[in-house]
C-alpha positions as CSV (number, residue, x, y, z in Angstrom):
1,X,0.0,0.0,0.0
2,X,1.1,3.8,-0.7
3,X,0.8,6.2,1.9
4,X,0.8,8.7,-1.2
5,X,-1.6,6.8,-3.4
6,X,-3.5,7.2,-0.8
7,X,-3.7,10.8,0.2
8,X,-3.8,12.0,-3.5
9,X,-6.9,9.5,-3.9
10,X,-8.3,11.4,-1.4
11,X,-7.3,15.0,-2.0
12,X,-10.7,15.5,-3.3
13,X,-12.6,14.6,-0.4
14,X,-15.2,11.4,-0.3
15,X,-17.8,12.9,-2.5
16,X,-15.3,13.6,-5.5
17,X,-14.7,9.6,-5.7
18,X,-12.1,7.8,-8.1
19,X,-14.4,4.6,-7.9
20,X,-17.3,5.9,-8.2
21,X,-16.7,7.8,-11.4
22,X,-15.3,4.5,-12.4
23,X,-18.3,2.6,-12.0
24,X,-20.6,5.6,-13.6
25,X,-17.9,5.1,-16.9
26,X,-18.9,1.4,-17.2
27,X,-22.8,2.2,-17.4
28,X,-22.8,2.6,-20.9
29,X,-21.0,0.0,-22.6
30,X,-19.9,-2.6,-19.5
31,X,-17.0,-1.3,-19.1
32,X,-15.3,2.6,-18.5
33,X,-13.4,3.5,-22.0
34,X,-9.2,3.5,-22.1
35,X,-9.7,7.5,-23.1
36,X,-12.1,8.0,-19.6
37,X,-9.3,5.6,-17.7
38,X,-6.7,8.4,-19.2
39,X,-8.8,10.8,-18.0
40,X,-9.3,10.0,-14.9
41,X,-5.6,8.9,-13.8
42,X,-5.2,12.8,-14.6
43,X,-7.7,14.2,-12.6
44,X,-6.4,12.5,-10.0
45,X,-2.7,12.7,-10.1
46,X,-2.0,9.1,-10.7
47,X,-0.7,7.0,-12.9
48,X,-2.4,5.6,-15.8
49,X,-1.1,2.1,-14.4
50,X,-3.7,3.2,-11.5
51,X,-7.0,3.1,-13.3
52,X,-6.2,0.7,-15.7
53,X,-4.8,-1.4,-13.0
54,X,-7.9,-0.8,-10.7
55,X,-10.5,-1.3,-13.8
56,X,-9.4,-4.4,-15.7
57,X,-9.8,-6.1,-11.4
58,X,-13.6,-6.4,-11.0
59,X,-16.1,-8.3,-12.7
60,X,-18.3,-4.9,-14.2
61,X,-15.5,-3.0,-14.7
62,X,-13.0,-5.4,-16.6
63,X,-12.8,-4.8,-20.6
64,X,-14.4,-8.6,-20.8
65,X,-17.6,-7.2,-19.4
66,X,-18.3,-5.0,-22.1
67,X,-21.3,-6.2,-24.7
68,X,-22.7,-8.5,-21.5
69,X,-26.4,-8.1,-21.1
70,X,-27.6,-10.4,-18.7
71,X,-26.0,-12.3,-16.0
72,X,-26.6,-15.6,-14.4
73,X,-26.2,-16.4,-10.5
74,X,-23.5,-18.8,-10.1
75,X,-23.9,-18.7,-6.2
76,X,-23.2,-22.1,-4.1
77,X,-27.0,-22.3,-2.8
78,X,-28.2,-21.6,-7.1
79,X,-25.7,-24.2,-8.0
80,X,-26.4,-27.1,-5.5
81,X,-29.7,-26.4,-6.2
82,X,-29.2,-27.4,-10.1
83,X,-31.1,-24.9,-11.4
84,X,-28.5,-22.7,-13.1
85,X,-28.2,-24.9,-16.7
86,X,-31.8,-24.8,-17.6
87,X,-31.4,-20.6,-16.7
88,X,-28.6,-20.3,-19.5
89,X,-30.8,-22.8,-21.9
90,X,-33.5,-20.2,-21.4
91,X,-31.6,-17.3,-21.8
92,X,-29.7,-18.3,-24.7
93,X,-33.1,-18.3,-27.0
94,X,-32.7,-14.4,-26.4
95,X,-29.4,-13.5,-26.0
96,X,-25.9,-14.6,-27.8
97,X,-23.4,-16.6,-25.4
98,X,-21.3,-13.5,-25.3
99,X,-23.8,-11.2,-23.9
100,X,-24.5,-13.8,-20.8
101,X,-22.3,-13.1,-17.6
102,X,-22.3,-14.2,-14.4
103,X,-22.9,-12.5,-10.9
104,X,-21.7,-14.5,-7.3
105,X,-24.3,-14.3,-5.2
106,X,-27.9,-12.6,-6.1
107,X,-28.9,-13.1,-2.5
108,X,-31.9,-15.0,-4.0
109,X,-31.0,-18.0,-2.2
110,X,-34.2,-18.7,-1.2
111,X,-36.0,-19.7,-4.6
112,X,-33.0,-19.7,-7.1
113,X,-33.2,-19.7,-10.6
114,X,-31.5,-16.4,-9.9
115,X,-30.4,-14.0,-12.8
116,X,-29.6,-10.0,-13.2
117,X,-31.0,-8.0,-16.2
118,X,-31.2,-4.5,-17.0
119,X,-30.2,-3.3,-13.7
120,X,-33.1,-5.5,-11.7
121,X,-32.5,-9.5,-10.3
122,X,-34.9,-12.3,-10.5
123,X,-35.5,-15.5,-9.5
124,X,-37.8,-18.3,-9.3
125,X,-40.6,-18.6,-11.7
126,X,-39.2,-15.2,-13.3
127,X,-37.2,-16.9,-16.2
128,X,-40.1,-18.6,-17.6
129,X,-41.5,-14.9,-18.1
130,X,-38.3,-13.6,-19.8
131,X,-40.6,-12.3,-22.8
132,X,-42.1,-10.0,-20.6
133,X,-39.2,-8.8,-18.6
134,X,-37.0,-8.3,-21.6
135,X,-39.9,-6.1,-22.5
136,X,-39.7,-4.2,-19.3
137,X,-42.5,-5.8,-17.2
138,X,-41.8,-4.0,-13.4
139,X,-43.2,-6.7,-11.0
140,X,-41.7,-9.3,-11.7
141,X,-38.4,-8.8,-10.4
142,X,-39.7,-8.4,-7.0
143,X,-39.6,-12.0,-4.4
144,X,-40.2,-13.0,-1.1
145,X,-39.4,-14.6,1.7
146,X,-40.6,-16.0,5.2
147,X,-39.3,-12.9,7.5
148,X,-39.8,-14.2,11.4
149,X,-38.3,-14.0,14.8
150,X,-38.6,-16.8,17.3
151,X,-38.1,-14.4,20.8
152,X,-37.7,-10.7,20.9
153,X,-38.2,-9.3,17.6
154,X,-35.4,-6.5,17.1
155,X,-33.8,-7.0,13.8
156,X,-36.9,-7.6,12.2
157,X,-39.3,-5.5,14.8
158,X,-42.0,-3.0,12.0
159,X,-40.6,0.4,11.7
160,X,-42.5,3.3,13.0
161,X,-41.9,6.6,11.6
162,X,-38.4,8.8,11.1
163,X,-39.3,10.8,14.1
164,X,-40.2,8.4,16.6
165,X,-37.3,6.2,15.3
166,X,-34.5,9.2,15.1
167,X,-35.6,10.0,19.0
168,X,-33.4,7.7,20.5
169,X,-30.2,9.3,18.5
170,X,-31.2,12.4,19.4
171,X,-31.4,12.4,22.8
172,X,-27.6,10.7,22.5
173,X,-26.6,13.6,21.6
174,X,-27.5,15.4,24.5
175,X,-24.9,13.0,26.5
176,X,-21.4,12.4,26.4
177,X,-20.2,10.8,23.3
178,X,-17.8,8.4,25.6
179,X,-21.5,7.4,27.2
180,X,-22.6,6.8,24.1
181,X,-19.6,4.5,23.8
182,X,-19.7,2.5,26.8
183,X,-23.5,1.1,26.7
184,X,-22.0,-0.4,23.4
185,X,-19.2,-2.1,25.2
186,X,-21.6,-2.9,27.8
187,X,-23.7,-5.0,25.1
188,X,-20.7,-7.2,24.3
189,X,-22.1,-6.6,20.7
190,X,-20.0,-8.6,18.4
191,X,-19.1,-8.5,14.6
192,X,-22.0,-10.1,12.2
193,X,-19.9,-9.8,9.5
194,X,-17.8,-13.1,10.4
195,X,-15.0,-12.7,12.7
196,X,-17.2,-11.7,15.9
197,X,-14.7,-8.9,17.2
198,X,-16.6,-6.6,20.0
199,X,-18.0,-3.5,18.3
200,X,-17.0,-1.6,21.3
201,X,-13.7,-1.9,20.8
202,X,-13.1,-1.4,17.4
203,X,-15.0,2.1,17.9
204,X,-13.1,2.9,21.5
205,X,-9.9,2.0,18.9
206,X,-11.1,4.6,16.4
207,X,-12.0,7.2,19.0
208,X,-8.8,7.3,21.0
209,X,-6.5,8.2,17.4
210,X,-6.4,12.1,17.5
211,X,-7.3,12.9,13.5
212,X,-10.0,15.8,12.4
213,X,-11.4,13.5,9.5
214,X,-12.4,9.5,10.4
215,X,-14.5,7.2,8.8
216,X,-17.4,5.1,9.1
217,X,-18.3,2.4,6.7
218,X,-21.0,-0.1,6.6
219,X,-20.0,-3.3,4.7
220,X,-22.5,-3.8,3.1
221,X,-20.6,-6.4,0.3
222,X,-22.4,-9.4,1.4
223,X,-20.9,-11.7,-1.1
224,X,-21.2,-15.3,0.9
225,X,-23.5,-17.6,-1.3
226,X,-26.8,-18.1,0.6
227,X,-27.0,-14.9,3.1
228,X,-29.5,-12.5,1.9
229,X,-29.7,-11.0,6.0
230,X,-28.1,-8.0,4.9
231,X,-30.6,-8.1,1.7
232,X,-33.2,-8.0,4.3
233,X,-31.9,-4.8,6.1
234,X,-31.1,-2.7,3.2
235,X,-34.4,-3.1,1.9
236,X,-36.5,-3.6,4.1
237,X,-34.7,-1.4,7.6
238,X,-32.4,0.8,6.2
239,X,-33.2,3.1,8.5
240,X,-31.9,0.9,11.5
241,X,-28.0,0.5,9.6
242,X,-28.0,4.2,9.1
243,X,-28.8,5.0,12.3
244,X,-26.1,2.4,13.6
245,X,-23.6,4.3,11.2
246,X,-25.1,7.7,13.2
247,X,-24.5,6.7,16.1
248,X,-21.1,5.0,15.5
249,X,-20.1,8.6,14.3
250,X,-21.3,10.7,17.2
251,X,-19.3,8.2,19.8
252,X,-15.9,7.9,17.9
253,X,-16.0,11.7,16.5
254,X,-16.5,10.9,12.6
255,X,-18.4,12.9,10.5
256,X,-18.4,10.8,7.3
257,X,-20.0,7.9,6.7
258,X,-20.2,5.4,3.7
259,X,-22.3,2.8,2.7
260,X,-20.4,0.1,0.5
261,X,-23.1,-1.9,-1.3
262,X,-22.7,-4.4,-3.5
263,X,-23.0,-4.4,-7.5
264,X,-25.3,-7.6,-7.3
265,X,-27.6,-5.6,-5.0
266,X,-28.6,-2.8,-7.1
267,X,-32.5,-2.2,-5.1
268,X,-31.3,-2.1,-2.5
269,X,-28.5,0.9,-3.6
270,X,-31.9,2.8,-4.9
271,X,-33.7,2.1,-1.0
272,X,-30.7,3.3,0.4
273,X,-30.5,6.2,-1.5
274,X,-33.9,7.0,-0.6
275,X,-33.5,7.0,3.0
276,X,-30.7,9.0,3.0
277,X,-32.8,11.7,1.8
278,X,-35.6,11.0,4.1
279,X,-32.9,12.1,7.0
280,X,-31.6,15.1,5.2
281,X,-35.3,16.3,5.0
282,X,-35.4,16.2,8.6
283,X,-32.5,17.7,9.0
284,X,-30.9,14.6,10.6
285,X,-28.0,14.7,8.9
286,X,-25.7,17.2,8.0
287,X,-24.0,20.2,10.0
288,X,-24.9,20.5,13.5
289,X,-27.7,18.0,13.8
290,X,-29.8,18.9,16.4
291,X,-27.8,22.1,17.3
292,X,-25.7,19.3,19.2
293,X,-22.5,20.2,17.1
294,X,-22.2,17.3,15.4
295,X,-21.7,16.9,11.9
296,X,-22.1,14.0,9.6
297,X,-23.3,12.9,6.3
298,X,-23.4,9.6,3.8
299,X,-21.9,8.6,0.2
300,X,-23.2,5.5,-0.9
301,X,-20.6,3.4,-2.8
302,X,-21.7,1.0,-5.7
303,X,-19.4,-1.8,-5.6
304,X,-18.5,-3.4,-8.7
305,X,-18.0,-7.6,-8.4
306,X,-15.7,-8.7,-6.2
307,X,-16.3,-10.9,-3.4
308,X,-12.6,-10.4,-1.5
309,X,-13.7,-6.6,-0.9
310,X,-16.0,-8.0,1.8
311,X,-12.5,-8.2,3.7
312,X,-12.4,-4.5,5.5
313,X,-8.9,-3.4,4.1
314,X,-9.5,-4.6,0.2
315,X,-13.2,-2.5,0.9
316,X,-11.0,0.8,2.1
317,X,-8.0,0.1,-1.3
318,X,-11.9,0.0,-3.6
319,X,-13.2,2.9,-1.6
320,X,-9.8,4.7,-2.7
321,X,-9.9,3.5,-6.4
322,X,-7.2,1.3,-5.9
323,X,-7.2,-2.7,-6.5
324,X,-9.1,-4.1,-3.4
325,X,-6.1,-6.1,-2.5
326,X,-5.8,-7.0,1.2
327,X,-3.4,-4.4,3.8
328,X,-0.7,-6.1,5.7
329,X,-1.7,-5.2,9.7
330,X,-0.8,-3.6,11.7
331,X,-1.8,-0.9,11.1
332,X,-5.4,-1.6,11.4
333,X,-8.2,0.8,9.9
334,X,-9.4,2.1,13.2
335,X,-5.5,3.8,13.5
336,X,-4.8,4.0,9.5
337,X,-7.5,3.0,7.1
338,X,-9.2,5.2,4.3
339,X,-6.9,7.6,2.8
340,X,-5.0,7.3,5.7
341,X,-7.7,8.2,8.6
342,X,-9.0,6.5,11.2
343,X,-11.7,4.1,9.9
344,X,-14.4,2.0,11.6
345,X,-16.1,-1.2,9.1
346,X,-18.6,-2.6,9.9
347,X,-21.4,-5.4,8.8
348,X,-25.0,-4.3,8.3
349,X,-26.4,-6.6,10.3
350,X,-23.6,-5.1,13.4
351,X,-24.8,-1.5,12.9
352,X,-28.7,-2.6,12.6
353,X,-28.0,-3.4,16.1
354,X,-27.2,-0.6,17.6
355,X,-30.6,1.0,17.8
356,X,-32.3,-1.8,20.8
357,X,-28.7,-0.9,22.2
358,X,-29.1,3.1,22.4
359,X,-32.9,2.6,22.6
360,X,-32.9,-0.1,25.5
361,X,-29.7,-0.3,26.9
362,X,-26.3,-2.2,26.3
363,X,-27.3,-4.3,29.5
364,X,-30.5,-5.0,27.7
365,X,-28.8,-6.3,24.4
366,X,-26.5,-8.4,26.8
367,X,-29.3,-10.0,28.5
368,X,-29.9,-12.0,25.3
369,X,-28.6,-14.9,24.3
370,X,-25.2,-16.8,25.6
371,X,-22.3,-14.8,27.9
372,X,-20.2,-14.3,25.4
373,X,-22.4,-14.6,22.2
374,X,-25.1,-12.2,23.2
375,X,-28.3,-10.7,22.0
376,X,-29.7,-12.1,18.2
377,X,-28.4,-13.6,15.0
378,X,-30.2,-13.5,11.7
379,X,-30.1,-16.9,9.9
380,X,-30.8,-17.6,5.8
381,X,-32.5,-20.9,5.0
382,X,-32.0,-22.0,1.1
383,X,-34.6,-23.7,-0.8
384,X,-33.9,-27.3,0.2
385,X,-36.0,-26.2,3.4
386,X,-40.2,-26.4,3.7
387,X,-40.3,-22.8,5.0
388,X,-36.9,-21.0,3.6
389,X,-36.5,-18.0,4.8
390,X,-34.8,-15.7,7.4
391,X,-35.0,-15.9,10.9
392,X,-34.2,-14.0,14.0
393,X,-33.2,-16.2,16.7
394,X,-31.5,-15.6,20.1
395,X,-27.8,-16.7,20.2
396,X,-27.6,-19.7,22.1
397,X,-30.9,-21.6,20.0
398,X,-29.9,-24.9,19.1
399,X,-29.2,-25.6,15.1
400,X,-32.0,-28.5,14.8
401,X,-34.7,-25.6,16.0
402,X,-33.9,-23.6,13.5
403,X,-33.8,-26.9,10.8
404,X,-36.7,-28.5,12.0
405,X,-39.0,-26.5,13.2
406,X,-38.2,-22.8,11.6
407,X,-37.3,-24.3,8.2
408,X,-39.8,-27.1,8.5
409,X,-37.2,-29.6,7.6
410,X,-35.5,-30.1,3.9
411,X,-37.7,-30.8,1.1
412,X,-35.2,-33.3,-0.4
413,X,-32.6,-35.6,1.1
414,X,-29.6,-33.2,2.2
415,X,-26.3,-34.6,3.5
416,X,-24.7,-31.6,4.7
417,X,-25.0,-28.0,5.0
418,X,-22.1,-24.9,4.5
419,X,-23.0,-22.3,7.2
420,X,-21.2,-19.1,7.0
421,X,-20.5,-18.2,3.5
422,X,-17.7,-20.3,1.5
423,X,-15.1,-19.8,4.2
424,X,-17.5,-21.7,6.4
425,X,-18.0,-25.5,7.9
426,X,-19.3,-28.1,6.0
427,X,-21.9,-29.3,8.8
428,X,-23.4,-33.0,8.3
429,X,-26.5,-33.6,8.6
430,X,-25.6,-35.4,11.9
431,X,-23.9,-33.1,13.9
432,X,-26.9,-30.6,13.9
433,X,-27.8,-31.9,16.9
434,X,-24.6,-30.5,18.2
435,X,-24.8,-27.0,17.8
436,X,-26.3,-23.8,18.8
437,X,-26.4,-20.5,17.3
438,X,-23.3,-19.0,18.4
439,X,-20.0,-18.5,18.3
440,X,-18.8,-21.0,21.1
441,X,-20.8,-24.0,19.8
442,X,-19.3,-23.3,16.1
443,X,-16.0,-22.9,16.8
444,X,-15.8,-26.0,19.9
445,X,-17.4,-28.3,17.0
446,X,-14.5,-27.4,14.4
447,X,-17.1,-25.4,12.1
448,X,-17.8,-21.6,11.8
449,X,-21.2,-19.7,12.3
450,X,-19.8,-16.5,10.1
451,X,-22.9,-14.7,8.8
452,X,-24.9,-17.5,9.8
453,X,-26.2,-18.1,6.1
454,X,-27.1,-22.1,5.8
455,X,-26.8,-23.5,1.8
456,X,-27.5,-27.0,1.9
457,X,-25.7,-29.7,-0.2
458,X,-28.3,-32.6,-1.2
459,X,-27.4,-36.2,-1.1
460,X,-26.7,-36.4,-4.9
461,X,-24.3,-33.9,-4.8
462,X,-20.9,-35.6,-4.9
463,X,-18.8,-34.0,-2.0
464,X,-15.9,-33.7,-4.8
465,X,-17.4,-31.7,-6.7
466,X,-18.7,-29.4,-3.9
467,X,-14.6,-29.3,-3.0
468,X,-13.8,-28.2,-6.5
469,X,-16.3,-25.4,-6.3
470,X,-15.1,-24.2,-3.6
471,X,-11.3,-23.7,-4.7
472,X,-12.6,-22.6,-7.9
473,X,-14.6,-20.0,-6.4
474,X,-11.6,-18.7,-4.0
475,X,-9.3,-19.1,-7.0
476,X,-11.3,-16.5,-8.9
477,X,-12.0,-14.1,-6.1
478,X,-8.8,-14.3,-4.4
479,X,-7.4,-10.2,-4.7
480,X,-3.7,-12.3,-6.0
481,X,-2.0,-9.9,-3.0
482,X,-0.4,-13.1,-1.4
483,X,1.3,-16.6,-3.1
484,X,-0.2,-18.8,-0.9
485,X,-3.8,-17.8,-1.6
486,X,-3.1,-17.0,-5.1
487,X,-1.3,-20.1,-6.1
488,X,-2.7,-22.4,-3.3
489,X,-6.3,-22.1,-4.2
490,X,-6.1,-22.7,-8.0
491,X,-3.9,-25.8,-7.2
492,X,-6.4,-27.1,-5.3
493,X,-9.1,-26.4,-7.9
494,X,-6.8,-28.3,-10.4
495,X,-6.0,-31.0,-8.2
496,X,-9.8,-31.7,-7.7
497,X,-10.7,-31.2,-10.9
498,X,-8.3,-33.9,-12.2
499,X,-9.5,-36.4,-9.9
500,X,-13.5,-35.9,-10.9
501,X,-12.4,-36.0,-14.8
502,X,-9.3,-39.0,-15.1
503,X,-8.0,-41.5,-13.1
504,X,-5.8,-39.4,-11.1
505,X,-5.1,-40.2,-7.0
506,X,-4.6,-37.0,-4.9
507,X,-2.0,-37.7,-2.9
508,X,-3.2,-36.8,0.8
509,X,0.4,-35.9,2.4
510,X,0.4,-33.4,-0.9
511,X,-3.1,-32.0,-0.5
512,X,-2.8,-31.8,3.5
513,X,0.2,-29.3,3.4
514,X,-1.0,-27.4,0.9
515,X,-4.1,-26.6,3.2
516,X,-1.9,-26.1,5.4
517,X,0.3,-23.8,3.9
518,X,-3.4,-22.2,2.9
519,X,-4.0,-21.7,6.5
520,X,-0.8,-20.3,7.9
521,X,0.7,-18.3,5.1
522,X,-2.4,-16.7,3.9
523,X,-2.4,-12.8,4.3
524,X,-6.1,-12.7,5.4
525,X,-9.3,-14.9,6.0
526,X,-9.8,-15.7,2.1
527,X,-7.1,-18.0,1.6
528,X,-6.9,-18.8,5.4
529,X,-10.5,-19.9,5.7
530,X,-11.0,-21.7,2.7
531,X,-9.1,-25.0,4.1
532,X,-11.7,-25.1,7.1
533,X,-14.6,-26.6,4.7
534,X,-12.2,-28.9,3.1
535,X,-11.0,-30.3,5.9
536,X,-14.6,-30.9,7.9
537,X,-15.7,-32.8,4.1
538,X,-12.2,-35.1,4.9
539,X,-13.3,-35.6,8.3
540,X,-17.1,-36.6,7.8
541,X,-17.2,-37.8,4.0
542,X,-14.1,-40.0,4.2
543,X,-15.9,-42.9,2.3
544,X,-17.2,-41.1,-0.2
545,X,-14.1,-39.1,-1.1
546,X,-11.1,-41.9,-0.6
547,X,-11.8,-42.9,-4.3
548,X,-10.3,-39.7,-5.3
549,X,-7.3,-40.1,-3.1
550,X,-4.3,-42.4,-2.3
């Protein structure tokens, strides 16, 4: 990383954005123009090796993009589900191979059949209506899904109004900022993006670096294959994650705050948008909100296809207009992050939060779930389930309640299910009887909850082919920063691949170090985490993989 690159990326201040204009360039044609690349290094001060650089990296930005039309979900939950081939049949009576793409993951988990056209997703039945939405039918894109909460309803609780809602930020205002601060800490509210670090600390982090400009971002990049939670917010409460980002300002002194949303989410950048606008027509935002003296505003971000920039320092290098390729820490974003100020990430679902917190009281929050996983979790059931859907449950519920009696049980024989995104465990069927909803219960099991999205893998599925998948999908994403992810995970993609399609033997002293070297030499979670699935379908699926090894 340049300290320099940095700074002159963000001479201009956030609403003057490198990326941005980038992704504004590619609306036209697919793909931003080698003349507006030019252009753009110059307005900047950077190197035409910048842009380009930066451009030719993400999926709708890249010069292969241009001419694409529509793009197919190639998702884990779409492609266990085996609906994907007869979507591409379809779509080929319309449009030329060239002008099909593809998009990882829709966040239509739930039905599948999941494709993106003309700036809208669909799913389920939709495809069989492609006449019509090629003719620009406006319903059809629209789905749903079983929204419920099995104790206190917070997450998912109705909305009331902007000002009965705003109140509780408000009156925060009126207190100490470092009071603010401490009825976070006091909830023990942990990361829902994956990792599980204590929100209060990385804001405490943030607050104690003495800068006049810091930064908060929502990730909102949720690229894991069969989690649509963060969907759900955007959409549907978007006023509860900007009113975490609000109050995540006012206690560590930001004023700026920016909402990273994904490409393959594009309603949800439009909802957003819109209440954004509610707040500045109630003056909620802005200079001096509630003659309190504190300032703050949003920039929403329009990510552009790549699933690595869910990991917080490749979001801050995309942010910039640099290639989202991972930061060596220290230092960490809360000291050094966006052009070099102190930055706070965080997950949607983490800043939804924060309003029961400020409303009710840290001790309130803590008072759900498990000691040290505490308050709720939103969980994504796939299709395979009678009642797929998302849930709210309280940390601490045991996995077969949310199976059997939220989901209803799987429509179809399933043999295992990946919980928490493709970096996640690969839980048999058995072992659901072993777990709860937490953080503990994943981790003492050898498994990961993550974001707590559930795709299931059906009994037909060969376990083989669900591990070539897999390295094939972190092959493609991986940012390329580090050898060991970059090399490691297209070996293991060729390595698997070789034994589904000859006779080849894998040799297991081989494949175990490379997952090893995976693990410990990886620069961050992508090429770290990747090994953790592969090694829980070793352990549980022995007899159906040792044909493939020797």
């Amino acid at each position: 990383m340049s300290d320099n690159l940095s700074e002159l990326l963000g001479r201009k201040g956030i609403q003057e954005n490198l990326f941005d204009k980038m992704g504004k360039l590619a609306v036209p044609d697919g793909s931003p123009s080698d003349e507006a690349l030019a252009q753009l290094a110059e307005e900047f001060l950077i190197g035409k090796a910048n842009t380009f650089g930066t451009a030719t990296f993400y999926d709708f930005l890249k010069p292969e993009n241009k001419g694409k039309k529509v793009y197919v979900c190639n998702g884990t939950a779409c492609v266990c589900a085996g609906t994907q081939e007869k979507v591409i049949e379809k779509l080929t009576n319309t449009f030329s191979k060239e002008e099909i793409g593809h998009m990882t993951c829709l966040g239509r988990c739930h039905e599948n059949a999941a494709f993106h056209y003309d700036g809208k997703n669909y799913s389920g039945d939709a495809i069989n209506q492609l006449n019509n939405i090629v003719e620009g039918s406006e319903k059809i894109n629209k789905d749903a899904y079983r929204v419920a909460a099995t104790g206190p309803a917070i997450l998912t609780r109705d909305f009331t109004n902007i000002t009965a809602y705003y109140q509780p930020f408000l009156d925060a205002l009126k207190k100490d900022s470092a009071a603010v601060l401490e009825e976070i800490k006091t909830s023990n509210l942990r990361g829902r993006g994956g990792a599980g670090f204590p929100m209060g600390m990385k804001l405490e982090f943030c607050r104690k670096v003495e800068n006049k400009v810091k930064f908060i971002i929502c990730n909102a990049d949720e690229g894991d294959p069969g989690a649509y939670s963060d969907r759900y917010l955007l959409e549907q409460q978007p006023h509860a994650v900007l009113f975490g980002m609000l109050i995540s300002g006012y206690a560590t002194h930001a004023a700026y705050g920016i909402v990273y949303i994904r490409a393959e989410y594009p309603e949800s950048v439009a909802i957003v948008q819109q209440a954004i606008d509610q707040l500045r027509a109630h003056g909620l935002i802005g200079e001096n909100i509630g003659v309190s003296g504190f300032n703050f505003d949003f920039k929403i971000i329009q990510a552009q296809g790549s699933y690595i920039c869910g990991e917080e320092t490749a979001l801050i290098n995309s942010i910039e207009g640099q290639r989202p390729e991972v930061r060596v820490r220290p230092p960490y974003p809360a000291q050094k992050g966006l052009f070099n100020k102190p930055t706070v990430v965080n997950n949607v679902e983490t800043l939804a939060a924060l309003h029961f917190i400020i409303t009710e009281g840290g001790q309130a929050w803590k008072n759900i779930g498990t000691e040290r996983s505490s308050g709720t979790k939103l969980v994504c059931l796939d299709s395979f389930f009678n009642n797929p859907g998302m849930y709210e449950v309280e940390m601490g519920t045991p996995l077969s309640v949310v199976v059997n009696e939220l989901g209803g049980g799987f429509k179809a024989p399933v043999k295992a299910l990946q919980i928490g995104g493709p970096l996640g465990g690969l839980v048999p069927v058995e072992k659901i009887k072993d777990l709860t909803v937490d953080f503990e219960s994943f981790s003492k099991q050898g498994f990961l909850l993550g974001h707590a999205s559930v795709v299931s893998v059906p009994e037909d599925y060969p376990i083989m082919k669900f591990i070539e998948h897999l390295f094939d999908f972190a092959s493609y994403e991986s940012c390329g920063k580090c050898f060991p992810c970059r090399l490691g995970t297209k070996r293991g993609q060729e390595l698997s691949e070789k034994a589904l399609t000859s006779e080849y033997k894998i040799d297991r002293a081989l494949f175990n170090d490379l997952l090893t070297t995976l693990e410990e030499g990886s620069l961050c979670a992508h090429g770290g985490g990747i090994p953790l699935p592969v090694r829980n379908a070793l352990q549980y699926f022995d007899d159906e993989l040792k044909q493939y090894f020797n």
